[in-house]
C-alpha positions in Angstrom: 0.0 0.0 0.0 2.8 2.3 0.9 5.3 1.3 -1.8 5.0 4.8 -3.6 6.6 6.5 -0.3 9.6 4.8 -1.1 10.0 5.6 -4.5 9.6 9.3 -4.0 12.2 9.4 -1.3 14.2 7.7 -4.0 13.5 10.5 -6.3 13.9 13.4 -4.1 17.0 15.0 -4.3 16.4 17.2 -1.3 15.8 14.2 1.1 18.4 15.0 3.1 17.6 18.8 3.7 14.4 17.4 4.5 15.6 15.1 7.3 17.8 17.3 8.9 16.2 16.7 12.2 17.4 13.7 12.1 15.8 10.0 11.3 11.9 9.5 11.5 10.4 5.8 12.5 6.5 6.5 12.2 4.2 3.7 12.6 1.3 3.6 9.9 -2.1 2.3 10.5 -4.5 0.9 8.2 -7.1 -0.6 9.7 -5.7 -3.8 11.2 -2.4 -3.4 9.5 0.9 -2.0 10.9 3.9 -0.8 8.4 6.7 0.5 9.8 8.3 3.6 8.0 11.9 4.7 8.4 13.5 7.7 6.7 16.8 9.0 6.8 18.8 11.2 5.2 20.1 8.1 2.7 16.7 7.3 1.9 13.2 5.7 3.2 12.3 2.1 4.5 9.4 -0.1 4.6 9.2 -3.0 7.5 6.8 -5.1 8.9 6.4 -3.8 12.3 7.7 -5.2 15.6 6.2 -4.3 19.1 9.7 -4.1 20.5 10.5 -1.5 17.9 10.0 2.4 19.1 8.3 5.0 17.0 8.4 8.4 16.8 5.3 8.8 15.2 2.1 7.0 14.5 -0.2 7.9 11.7 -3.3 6.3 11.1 -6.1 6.4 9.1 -9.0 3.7 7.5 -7.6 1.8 4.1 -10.1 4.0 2.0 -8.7 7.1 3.8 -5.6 5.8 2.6 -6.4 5.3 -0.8 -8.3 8.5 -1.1 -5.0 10.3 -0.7 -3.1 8.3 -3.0 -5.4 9.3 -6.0 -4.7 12.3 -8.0 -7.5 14.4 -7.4 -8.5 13.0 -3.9 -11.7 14.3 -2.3 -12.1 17.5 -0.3 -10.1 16.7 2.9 -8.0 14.0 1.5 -5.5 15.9 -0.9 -3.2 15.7 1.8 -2.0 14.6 5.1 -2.5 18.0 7.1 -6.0 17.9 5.4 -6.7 14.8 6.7 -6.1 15.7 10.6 -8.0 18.8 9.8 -11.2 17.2 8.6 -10.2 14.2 11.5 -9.2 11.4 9.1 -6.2 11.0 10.2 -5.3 10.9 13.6 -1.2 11.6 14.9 -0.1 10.5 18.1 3.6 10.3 19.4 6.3 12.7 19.8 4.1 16.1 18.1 7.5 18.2 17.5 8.5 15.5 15.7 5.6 15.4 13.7 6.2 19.4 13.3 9.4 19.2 12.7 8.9 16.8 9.4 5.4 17.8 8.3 7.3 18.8 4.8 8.9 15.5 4.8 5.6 13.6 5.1 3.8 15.7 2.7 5.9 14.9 -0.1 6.1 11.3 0.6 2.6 10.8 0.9 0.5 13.8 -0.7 0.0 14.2 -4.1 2.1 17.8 -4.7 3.0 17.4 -8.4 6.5 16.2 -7.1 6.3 13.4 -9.2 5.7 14.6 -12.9 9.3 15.4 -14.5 10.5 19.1 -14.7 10.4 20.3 -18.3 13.2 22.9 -19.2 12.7 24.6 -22.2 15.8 24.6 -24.7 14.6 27.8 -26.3 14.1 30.2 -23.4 11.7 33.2 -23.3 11.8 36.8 -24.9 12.4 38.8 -22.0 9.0 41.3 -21.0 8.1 43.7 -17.9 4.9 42.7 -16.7 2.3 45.8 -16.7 2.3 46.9 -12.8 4.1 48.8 -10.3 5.7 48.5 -7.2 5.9 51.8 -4.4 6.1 52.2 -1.1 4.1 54.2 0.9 4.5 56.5 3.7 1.8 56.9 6.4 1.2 56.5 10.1 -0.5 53.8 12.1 -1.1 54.1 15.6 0.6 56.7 15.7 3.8 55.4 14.3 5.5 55.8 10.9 5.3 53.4 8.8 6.7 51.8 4.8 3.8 49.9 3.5 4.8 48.2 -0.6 2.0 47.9 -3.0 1.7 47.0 -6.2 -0.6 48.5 -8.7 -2.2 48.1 -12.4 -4.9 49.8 -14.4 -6.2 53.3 -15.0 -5.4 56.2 -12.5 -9.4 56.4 -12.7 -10.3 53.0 -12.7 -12.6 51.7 -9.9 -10.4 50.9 -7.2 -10.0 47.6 -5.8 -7.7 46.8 -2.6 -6.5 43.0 -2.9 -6.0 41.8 0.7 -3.9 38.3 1.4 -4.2 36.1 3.8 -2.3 35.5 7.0 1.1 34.8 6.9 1.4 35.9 3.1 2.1 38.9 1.3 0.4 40.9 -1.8 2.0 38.6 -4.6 -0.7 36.2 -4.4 -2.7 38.8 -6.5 0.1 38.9 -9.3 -2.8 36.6 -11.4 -5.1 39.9 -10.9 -2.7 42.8 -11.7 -1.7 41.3 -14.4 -5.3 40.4 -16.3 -6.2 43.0 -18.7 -10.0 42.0 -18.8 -9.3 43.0 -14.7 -7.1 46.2 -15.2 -8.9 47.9 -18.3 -11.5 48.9 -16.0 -10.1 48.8 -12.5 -7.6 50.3 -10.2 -6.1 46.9 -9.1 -3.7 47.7 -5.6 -2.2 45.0 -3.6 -0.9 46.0 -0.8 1.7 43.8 2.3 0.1 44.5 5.3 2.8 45.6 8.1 5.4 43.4 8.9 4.9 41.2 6.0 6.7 41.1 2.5 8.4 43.9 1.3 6.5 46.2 4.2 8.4 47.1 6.8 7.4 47.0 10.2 8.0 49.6 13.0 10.7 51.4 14.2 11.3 49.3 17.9 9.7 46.3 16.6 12.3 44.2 18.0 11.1 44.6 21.8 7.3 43.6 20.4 5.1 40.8 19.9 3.4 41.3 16.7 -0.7 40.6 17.0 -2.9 41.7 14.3 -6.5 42.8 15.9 -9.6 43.6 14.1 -9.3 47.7 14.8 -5.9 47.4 13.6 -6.5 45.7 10.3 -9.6 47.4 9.6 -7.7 50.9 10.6 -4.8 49.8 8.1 -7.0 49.1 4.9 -8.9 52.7 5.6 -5.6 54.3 5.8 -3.9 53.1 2.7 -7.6 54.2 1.0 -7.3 57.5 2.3 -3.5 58.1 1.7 -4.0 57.2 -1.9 -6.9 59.0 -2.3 -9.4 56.4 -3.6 -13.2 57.1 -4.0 -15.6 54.3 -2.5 -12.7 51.2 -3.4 -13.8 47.6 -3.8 -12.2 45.8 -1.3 -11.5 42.2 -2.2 -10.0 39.8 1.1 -9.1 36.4 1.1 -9.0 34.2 4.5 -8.0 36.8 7.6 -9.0 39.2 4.0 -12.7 37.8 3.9 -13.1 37.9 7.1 -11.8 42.0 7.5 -14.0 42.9 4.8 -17.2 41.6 6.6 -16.1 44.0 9.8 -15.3 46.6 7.1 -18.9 46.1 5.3 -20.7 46.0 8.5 -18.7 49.0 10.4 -18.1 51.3 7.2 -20.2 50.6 5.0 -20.5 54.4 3.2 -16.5 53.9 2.4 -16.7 51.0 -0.1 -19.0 50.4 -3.3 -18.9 46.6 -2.1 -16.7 44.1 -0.5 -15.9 40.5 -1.9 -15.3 38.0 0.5 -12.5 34.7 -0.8 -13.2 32.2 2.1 -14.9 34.0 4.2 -16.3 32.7 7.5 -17.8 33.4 10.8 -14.6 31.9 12.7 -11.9 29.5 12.2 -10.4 27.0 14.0 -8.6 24.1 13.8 -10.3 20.6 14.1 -7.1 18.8 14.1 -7.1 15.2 16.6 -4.3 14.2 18.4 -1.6 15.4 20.9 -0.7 18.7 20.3 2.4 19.7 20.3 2.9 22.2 23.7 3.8 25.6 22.2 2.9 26.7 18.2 4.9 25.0 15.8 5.6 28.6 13.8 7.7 30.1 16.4 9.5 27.5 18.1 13.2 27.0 18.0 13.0 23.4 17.8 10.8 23.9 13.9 11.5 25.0 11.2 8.6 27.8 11.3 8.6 28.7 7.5 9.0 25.6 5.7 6.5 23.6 8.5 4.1 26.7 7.0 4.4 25.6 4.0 3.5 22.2 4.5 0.2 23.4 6.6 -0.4 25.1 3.8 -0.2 22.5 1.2 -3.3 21.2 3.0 -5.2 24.4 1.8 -4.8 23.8 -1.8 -6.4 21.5 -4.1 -5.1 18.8 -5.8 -6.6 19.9 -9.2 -4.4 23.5 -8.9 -1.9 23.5 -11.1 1.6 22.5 -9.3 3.9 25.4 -9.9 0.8 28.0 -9.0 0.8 25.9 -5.4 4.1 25.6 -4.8 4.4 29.3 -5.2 1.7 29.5 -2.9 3.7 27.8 -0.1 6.5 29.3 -0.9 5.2 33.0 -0.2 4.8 31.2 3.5 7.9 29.6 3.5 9.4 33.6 3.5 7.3 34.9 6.6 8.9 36.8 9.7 9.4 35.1 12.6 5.9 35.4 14.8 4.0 36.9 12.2 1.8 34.2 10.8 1.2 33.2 14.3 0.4 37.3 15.1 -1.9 37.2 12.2 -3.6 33.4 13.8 -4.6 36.2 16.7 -6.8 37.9 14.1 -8.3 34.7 12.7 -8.8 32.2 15.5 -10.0 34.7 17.9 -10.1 38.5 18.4 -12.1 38.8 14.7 -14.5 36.0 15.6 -17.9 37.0 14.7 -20.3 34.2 16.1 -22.8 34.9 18.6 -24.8 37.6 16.4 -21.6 39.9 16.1 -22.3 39.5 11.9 -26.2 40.4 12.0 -25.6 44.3 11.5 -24.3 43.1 7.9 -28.2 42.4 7.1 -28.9 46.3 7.4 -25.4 47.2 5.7 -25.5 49.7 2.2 -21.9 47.5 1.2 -23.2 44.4 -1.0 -21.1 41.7 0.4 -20.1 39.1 -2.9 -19.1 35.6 -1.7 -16.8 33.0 -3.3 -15.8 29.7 -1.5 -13.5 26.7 -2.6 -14.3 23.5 -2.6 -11.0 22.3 -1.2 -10.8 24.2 1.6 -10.7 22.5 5.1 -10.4 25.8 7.3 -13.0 28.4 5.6 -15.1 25.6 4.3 -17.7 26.3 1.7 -20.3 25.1 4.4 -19.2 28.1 6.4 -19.2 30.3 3.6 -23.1 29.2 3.3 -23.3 29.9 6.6 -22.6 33.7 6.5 -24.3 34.2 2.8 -27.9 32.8 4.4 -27.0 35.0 8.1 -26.4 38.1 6.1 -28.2 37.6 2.8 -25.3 38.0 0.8 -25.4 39.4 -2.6 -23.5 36.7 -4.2 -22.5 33.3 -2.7 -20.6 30.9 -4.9 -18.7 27.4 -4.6 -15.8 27.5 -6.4 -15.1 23.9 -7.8 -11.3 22.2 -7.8 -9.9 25.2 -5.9 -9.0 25.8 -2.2 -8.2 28.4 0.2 -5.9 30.3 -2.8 -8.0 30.6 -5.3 -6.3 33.7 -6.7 -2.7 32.6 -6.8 -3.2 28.3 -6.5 -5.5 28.1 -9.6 -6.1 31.1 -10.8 -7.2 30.3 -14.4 -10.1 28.9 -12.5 -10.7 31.7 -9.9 -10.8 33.7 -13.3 -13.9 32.2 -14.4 -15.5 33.3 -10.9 -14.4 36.5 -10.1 -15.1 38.2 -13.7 -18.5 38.3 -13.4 -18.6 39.4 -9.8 -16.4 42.2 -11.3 -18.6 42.8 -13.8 -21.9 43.3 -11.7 -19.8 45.6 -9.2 -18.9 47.7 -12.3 -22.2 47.5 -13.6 -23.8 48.7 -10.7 -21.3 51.6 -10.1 
């Protein structure tokens, strides 16, 4: 059942960065059988296990659960192992900072990442082009304090504005799809900005003697500044994840300021509905884990199986580049101080901002169920599953999120 998992630690040349922790002995469960799994940084092992052997790890899961991950388009909560704690079909006991420490390891031995197609290099090369957006930095204060926020922008000076917002732990190239779609930037004023402390924006002077927490009055204060600062009349604001949620709080608490607000994964709340020991402190900011590339490999989980590999592993790579505490800073935001359960969203039913919807399919923390859930609470003006697409929709598969967001774009425009 498990004979692929040797063959890609075969083929991966990176095997031993991957193991740098050290070896792995992880016990896999399926059903009534027991395989024991060894990796190293010479390679990977299959054994019939012993009880006299000692794991690390044990990961298990039914055979069909097993199965359903191995195919190439696996079911919504199977696509890969992270997904499958998530969505509780996988349960991982043992040694958790283990588990942590090689969740990138594991991923590309068992999950379907597009590892295992060939890399094509083109003999011929490409003309070299400038793509048609800018980069600036802006200057502006926050709390009182001075701060260099980058954004990138495309379309006419008088286009209707549209603020891209990324999600947590990310920065504003996961709208690069957007900027750089003429049937986008003919008509609107595309700007993606890095919140603070992520990407190319720079965070505070004294930042070093902080803890970084993103908070709903801070976020929502940060998106109104960058509005007013560049001037922009009534903007579309356009959010994905901590984004979708921020733009509900926006559409419910300044409602006059924006022509409408499109929500990627939006939800009420989030949290994580992962079985097993946890590990004791949060695997992004531990010295112990590598925080960046065991972000990644959470991430991975997000995506679908359908999006195109190079799109995701961009995707995972834009988390694989955070700052030390910020994706757990911007967690803060998501998991608890911008929760909006118990009523906190029924205002939105009186709000003048349309509210436009769009949820993926793959997505085991925003899930489109949740996304129903606000669309019917609020009566959204637009609530859509998108199919074969996950929490990215914009920078995993965007040739699909294409098809979704035009004509939400389109009846913004029309109705401005």
């Amino acid at each position: 059942m498990f004979d692929y998992v040797i063959a890609r630690a075969t083929a991966n040349a990176n095997i031993e960065q991957h193991c740098s922790f050290g070896p792995l002995r992880v016990l896999l469960k399926s059903d009534a059988d027991e395989t024991l799994l060894t990796v190293d940084q010479s390679g990977a092992n299959l054994d019939i296990a012993s009880p006299d052997v000692s794991v690390d790890l044990t990961l298990a899961a039914t055979a069909d659960a097993w199965a359903e991950l191995r195919k190439p388009n696996a079911a919504p909560g199977f696509q890969t192992l992270s997904a499958m704690r998530r969505t509780q079909n996988l349960i991982v006991t043992g040694d958790m900072v283990k588990f942590q420490q090689h969740m990138m390891l594991l991923e590309l031995l068992f999950a379907n990442l597009g590892c295992d197609a060939p890399i094509t290099v083109s003999t011929d090369g490409i003309e070299p082009s400038l793509e048609p957006f800018t980069g600036r930095y802006l200057r502006l204060s926050l709390d009182g304090r001075t701060h260099r926020i980058y954004f990138e922008e495309a379309g006419p000076a008088d286009g209707i504005p549209l603020i891209c917002l990324h999600t947590a732990g990310s920065d504003g190239r996961q709208y690069r799809h957007i900027l750089n779609d003429p049937a986008i930037t003919d008509r609107y004023r595309v700007i993606a900005f890095d919140l603070p402390w992520h990407g190319k924006s720079s965070p505070p002077e004294g930042f070093q003697k902080e803890v970084y927490q993103l908070t709903t009055d801070r976020y929502m204060a940060t998106v109104l500044a960058v509005s007013d600062a560049l001037k922009l009349d009534r903007p579309v604001v356009m959010g994905c994840s901590i984004g979708g949620r921020v733009v509900l709080h926006l559409a419910m608490r300044h409602a006059s300021r924006f022509r409408a607000v499109i929500g990627l994964q939006s939800a009420l709340y989030a949290e994580d509905r992962s079985l097993g020991d946890p590990a004791p402190d949060s695997p992004l900011h531990r010295p112990d884990v590598h925080g960046p590339k065991q972000a990644g490999a959470s991430m991975a989980g997000m995506t679908a199986p359908q999006s195109p590999p190079a799109e995701r592993w961009e995707t995972m790579w834009h988390y694989m580049q955070g700052g030390p505490g910020i994706f757990a800073g911007d967690l803060n935001y998501y998991f608890s101080d911008g929760d909006l359960r118990n009523g906190k969203a029924l205002p939105l039913r009186d709000s003048s901002c349309p509210v436009y919807l769009l949820s993926g399919e793959y997505d085991v923390s925003a899930t489109p169920e949740m996304g129903r859930e606000v669309a019917e609470l609020i009566g959204a003006a637009h609530f859509e599953v998108m199919k074969d697409v996950g929490h990215f929709p914009m920078s995993e598969n965007p040739a699909s999120f294409r098809g979704y967001i035009l004509p939400v774009l389109e009846k913004i425009a029309a109705a401005s």
